[in-house]
N, C-alpha and C positions, 0 to 999 in steps of 0.2 A: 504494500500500500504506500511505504515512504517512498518508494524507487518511482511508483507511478506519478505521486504526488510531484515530485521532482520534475523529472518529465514533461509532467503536465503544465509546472513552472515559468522551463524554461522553452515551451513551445511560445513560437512569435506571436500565437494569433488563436488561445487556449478556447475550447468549446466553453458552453455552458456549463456541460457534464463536468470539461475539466477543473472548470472555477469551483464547483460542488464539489468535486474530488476536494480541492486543494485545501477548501474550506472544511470539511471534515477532516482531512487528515489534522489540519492545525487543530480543530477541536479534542478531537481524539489524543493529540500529543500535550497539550495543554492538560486535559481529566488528566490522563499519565504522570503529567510532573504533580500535580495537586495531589492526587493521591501517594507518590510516594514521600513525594514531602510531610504531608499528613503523615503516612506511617514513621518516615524515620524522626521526624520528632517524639510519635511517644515510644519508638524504640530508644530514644535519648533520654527522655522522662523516665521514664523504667530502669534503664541503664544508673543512671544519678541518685533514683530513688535506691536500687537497690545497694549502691555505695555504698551511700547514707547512713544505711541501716547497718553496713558492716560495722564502719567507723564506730557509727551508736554502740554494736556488740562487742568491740573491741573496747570501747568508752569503759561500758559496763562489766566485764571482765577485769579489767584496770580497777574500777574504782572499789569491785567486791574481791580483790586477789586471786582472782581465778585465772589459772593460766592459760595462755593462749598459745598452744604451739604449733607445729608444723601440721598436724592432723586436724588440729581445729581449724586453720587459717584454710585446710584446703578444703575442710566442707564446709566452711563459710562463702567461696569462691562457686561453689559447683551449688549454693542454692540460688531458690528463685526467690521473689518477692512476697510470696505467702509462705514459705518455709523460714525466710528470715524473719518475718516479721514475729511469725510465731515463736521461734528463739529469743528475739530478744524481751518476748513478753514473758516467756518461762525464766529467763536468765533474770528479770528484774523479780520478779515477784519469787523464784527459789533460792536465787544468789547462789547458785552453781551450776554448771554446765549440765544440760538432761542428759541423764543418762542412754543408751544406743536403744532403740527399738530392739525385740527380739532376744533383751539380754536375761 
């Protein structure tokens, strides 16, 4: 569709058809950047947020003496947004690190 669009462009003396092409294609590419714009912002939102909450769990670790080492730092990495969140509501309210599922 963009090759035609093009084409269509850079014809001297473009049909109707092709002016509708060209006009849709630019519409079509326009929704395209909005929406990934749209996306990558709240992938950046998400991203920040989930920081955040690291930081916050490291905060909170720090300020109740709980250690934070290699093992913790790297399931702090590998969660999401609602796994962190819920740690560091268990970390504030037991003042130490939950114990593993399954143990």
């Amino acid at each position: 569709m963009l090759r035609w669009s093009l084409e269509a462009k850079q014809s001297p003396n473009p049909s109707q058809a092709d002016l509708e092409l060209i006009m849709n294609t630019e519409r079509s590419v326009q929704q395209w950047e909005r929406r990934l714009l749209h996306q990558g912002k709240a992938e950046g939102k998400a991203e920040g947020k989930a920081e955040g909450l690291r930081v916050a769990i490291a905060d909170l670790c720090e300020a109740f003496g709980l250690a934070l080492g290699p093992s913790e730092r790297a399931a702090l990495e590998a969660m999401g947004l609602d796994e962190l969140e819920a740690l560091r509501q268990a970390i504030k309210q037991e003042r130490r690190w939950p114990e593993a599922k399954g143990r």
